[in-house]
N, C-alpha and C positions, 0 to 999 in steps of 0.2 A: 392764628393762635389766640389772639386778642378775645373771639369771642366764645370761648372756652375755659376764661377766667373763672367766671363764677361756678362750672361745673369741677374744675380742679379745688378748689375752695371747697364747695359742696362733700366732696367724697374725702379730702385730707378731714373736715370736721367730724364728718359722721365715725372713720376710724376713730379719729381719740375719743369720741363720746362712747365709742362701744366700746372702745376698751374700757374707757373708767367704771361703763354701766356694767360691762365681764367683770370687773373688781370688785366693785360695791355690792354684786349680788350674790356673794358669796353667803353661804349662814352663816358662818362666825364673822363676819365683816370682813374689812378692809384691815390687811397688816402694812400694805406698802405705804401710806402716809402717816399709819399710828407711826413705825418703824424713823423717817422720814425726823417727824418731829421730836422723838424719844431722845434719838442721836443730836438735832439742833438745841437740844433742852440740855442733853448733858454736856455740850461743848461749853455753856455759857454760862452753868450750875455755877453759882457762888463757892466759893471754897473755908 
């Protein structure tokens, strides 16, 4: 199983790269990290 390492590594990266590249190439963009940070901004908004 050892030398299988790098192709398991290989195919788990490629999924999340596609998926981020599925996200980011949307035409109106990306909501899931606008969303992401909007929420971290208003958790720590000054009052």
């Amino acid at each position: 199983m050892g030398e299988y390492d790098a192709v398991w590594v290989f195919l788990i990266s490629f999924v999340f790269v596609g998926f981020y590249i599925f996200i980011e190439a949307k035409p109106k963009g990306s909501n899931l990290f606008g969303g992401i940070s909007k929420t971290i901004s208003r958790f720590f908004r000054s009052r």
